[in-house]
C-alpha positions, -999 to +999 in steps of 0.1 A: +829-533+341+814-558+319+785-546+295+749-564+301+721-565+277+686-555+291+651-555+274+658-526+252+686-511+272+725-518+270+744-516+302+774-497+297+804-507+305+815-476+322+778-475+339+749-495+341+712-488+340+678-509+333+646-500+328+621-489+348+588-509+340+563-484+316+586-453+316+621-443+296+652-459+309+666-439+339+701-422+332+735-437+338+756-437+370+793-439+372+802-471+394+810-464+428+847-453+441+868-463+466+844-495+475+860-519+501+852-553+503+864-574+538+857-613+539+847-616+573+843-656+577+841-686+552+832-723+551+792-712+547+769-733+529+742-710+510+741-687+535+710-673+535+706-645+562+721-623+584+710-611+619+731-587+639+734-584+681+737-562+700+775-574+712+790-569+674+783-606+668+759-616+641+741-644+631+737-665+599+718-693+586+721-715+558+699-730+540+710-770+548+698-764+583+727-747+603+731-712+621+760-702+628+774-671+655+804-650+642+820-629+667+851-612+658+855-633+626+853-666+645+823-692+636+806-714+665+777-734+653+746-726+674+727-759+691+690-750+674+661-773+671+642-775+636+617-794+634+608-816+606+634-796+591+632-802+552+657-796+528+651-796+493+659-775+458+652-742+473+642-749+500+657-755+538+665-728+564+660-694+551+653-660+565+662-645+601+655-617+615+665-605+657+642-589+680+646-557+693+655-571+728+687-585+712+677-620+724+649-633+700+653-642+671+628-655+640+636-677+613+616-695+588+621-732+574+608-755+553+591-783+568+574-815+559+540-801+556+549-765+551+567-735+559+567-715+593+582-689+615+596-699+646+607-675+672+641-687+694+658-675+727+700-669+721+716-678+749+753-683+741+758-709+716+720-727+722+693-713+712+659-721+722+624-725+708+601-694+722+571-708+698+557-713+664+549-674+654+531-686+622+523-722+607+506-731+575+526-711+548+521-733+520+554-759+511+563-773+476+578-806+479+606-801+457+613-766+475+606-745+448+593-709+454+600-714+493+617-681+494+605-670+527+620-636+548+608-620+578+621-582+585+608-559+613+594-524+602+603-490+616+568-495+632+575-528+651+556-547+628+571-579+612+569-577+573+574-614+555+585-624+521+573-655+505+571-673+476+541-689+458+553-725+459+544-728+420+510-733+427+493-711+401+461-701+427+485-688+454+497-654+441+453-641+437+441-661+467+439-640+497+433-669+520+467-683+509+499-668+521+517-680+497+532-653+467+526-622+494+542-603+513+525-603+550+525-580+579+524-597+619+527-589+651+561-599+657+546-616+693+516-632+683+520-640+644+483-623+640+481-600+616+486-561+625+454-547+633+459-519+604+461-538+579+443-539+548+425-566+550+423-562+589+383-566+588+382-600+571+368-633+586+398-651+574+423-651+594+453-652+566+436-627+546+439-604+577+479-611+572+482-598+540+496-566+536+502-572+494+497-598+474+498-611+436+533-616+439+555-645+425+589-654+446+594-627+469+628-627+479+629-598+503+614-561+520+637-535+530+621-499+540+635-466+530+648-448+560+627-421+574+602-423+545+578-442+552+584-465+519+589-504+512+605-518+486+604-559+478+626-577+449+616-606+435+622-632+410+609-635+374+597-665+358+631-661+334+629-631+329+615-597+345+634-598+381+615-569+400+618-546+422+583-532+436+573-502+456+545-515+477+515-503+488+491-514+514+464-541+495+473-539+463+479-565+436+510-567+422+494-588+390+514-627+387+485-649+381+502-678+362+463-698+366+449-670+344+415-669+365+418-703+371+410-714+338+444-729+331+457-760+344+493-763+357+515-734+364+515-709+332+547-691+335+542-668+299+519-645+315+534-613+327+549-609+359+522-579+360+493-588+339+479-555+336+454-569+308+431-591+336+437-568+367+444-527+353+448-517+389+478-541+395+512-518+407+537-519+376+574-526+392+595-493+398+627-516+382+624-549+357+658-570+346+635-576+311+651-602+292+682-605+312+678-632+343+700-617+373+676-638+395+677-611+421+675-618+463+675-597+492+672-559+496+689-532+521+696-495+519+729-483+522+745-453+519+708-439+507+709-465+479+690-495+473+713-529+473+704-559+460+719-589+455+719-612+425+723-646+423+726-660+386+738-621+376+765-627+403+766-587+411+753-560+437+731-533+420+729-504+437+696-481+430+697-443+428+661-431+438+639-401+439+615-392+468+587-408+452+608-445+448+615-439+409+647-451+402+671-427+385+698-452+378+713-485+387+754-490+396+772-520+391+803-517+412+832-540+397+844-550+432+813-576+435+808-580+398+816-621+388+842-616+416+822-637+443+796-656+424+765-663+434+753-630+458+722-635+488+720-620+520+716-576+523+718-566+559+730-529+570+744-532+605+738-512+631+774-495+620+764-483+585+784-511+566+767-536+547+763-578+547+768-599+521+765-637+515+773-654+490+754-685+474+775-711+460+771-740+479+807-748+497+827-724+513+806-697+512+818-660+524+803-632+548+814-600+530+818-567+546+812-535+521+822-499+532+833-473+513+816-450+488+785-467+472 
C-alpha cells in the first residue's frame, strides 16, 4: 500500500490512519482482505450518482447531462428533459436519488440561473418531469462549488448536499442555501416541519437543517443509529468529514463577518476563533488534498470516495461517530483514478464511479471491508 503524509500523521504503508480534528490520531487498521472489485459497465463520462430500482437495474447520471439505465450490465440512455441544462467546470448534472415507490426519481442540475431539484417519472427508457421540487439554490457561472446531492433519511425526509458557489456570504447566511446541508419534504420541497429553523419567516431558513459548510459533497446516515455523517471538500487542504447535528454551524466563513472582500480561502475550514460553538469535524485530510466526494456505510464502515487521492477510505467508528481508524484497501488505491459515486444496494454491495472524464466505470465492491 502506498504511504501518505497527513498533517502530523504518516499513513503507513501496511495501514493507514488520519487525524481526527482536536484529539490524538486514531489507531491503525490493517487494509481489508479478500476485497472484490467487479466493473459492472463503462463508457461513463463523470459519473456522478447512482440510484438503484427495485428490478436490479440502477441508474446513473453524469455530469455532461446524460442518465443512463444499467440492467444486467447493459447501458440504454434514458430520454430526460433538462432544462436550461448548464454545464460548466463543476458543474452539470449531479446528484440522484429514487423514491421509495421505485418510480421517482430526483436529480439536481445546474441551470442558467441556478441550481434545482427536479423530481422525474421512469417509465422504461423515458423519464418524465413530475415538477420542480426546489428552485433558487444559488449557481456559480463557472460551476464551481455546485456540488449538490439529495439522499432520503430513514425518516422519509430528503437530506441535500450543496456547495457554497464561492460566494463568501453563503456558508453564515441562513436565507441562502448555498454551503448547507438542507432537509425537505421529498413531495413538496418545503422544509420538514421539525426542523431547526422550522419557526422562521423565511422560507429557506426553514430548509436548513446545518449550515456553515463549504462544498458538501454528500450525507449518508449510520444505520439504526440515528447519526448523519457529510464529507466535504477543503479549500486545499482539510477534506472533512462531519457528524451533524440539527442547527449547528459547522464554521467556513471565507467573508470573515463580511468584512472582507472576495472569497478568503486561508481561514479555517472551522473557524472556532469567530464562532466557538461551531462542530469541529470527527476526520480532517490536514495538509494532504484527497478532495473527498460521496459517503455510504458498508459493511458497518464508513466509505468515501476520493477524487484527487484516487482511493476508497473506509472509516472504523465508535458509537458516538469518533473514528477509530481509516483503511486504505489496495484494490481501489491509484488503481481506478479518480473515485465519486458511494451507493450501498439494496443487496449489501457497494457502488462506485469513477471520475475521469472518458470511459468512466460502475464498480461493484464485495468482500470483506
Amino acid at each position: 500500500m502506498r504511504a501518505l503524509v497527513a498533517a502530523g500523521l504518516v499513513l503507513a504503508v501496511a495501514s493507514c490512519s488520519s487525524p481526527e480534528a482536536g484529539g490524538n490520531a486514531p489507531s491503525t487498521a490493517a487494509p481489508p482482505q479478500g476485497l472484490k472489485v467487479e466493473e459492472v459497465a463503462a463508457g461513463f463520462s463523470h459519473g456522478w450518482d447512482v440510484g438503484f430500482l427495485p428490478d436490479g437495474s440502477m441508474l446513473v447520471t453524469e455530469r455532461p447531462g446524460r442518465i443512463k439505465l444499467v440492467r444486467n450490465g447493459q447501458v440504454t440512455p434514458v430520454e430526460v428533459d433538462l432544462p436550461n441544462l448548464q454545464v460548466r467546470g463543476e458543474g452539470g448534472l449531479m446528484g440522484l436519488v429514487v423514491h421509495p415507490d421505485g418510480q421517482r426519481f430526483t436529480t439536481c442540475f445546474n441551470t442558467t440561473s441556478d441550481v434545482r431539484l427536479v423530481t422525474y417519472r421512469l417509465q422504461g427508457n423515458r423519464a418524465t418531469k413530475v415538477k420542480d421540487l426546489l428552485t433558487g439554490l444559488p449557481s456559480n457561472s463557472s460551476g464551481r462549488h455546485s456540488g449538490c446531492r439529495p439522499t432520503l433519511a430513514p425518516d422519509g425526509t430528503m437530506f441535500v448536499a450543496t456547495g457554497d458557489i464561492a460566494r463568501a456570504s453563503n456558508p453564515q447566511d441562513r436565507t441562502s442555501l448555498g454551503g448547507k446541508v438542507l432537509r425537505i419534504d421529498p413531495e413538496t420541497g418545503e422544509g420538514a416541519k421539525d426542523n431547526p429553523f422550522a419557526t422562521s419567516g423565511n422560507a429557506n431558513e426553514r430548509r436548513i437543517y446545518s449550515y456553515g459548510h463549504r462544498n458538501v459533497q454528500g450525507v449518508v446516515f449510520r444505520p439504526g443509529s440515528g447519526q448523519a455523517f457529510s464529507s466535504e471538500h477543503g479549500p486545499d487542504v482539510d477534506d472533512e468529514v462531519n457528524l451533524l447535528k440539527a442547527g449547528a454551524n459547522y464554521g467556513w466563513d471565507p467573508s470573515k463577518g463580511g468584512t472582507q472582500g472576495g472569497y478568503n480561502e486561508n481561514v479555517p475550514m472551522t473557524d472556532l476563533q469567530r464562532f466557538p460553538d461551531a462542530v469541529p469535524a470527527v476526520w480532517s485530510s490536514g495538509s494532504t488534498t484527497e478532495a473527498i466526494c460521496q459517503a455510504a456505510f458498508w459493511n458497518g464502515k464508513l466509505a468515501i470516495t476520493a477524487l484527487k487521492g484516487t482511493k476508497l477510505l473506509l472509516f472504523t467508528l465508535d458509537d458516538a461517530g469518533k473514528v477509530q481508524n481509516v483503511s486504505i484497501p489496495d484494490e481501489l488505491n491509484d488503481k481506478y483514478g479518480r473515485l465519486r459515486a458511494a451507493r450501498t444496494a439494496p443487496d449489501g454491495s457497494l457502488y462506485i464511479t469513477t471520475s475521469n472524464g472518458s470511459d468512466d466505470k460502475l464498480l461493484r465492491l464485495t468482500g470483506d471491508a
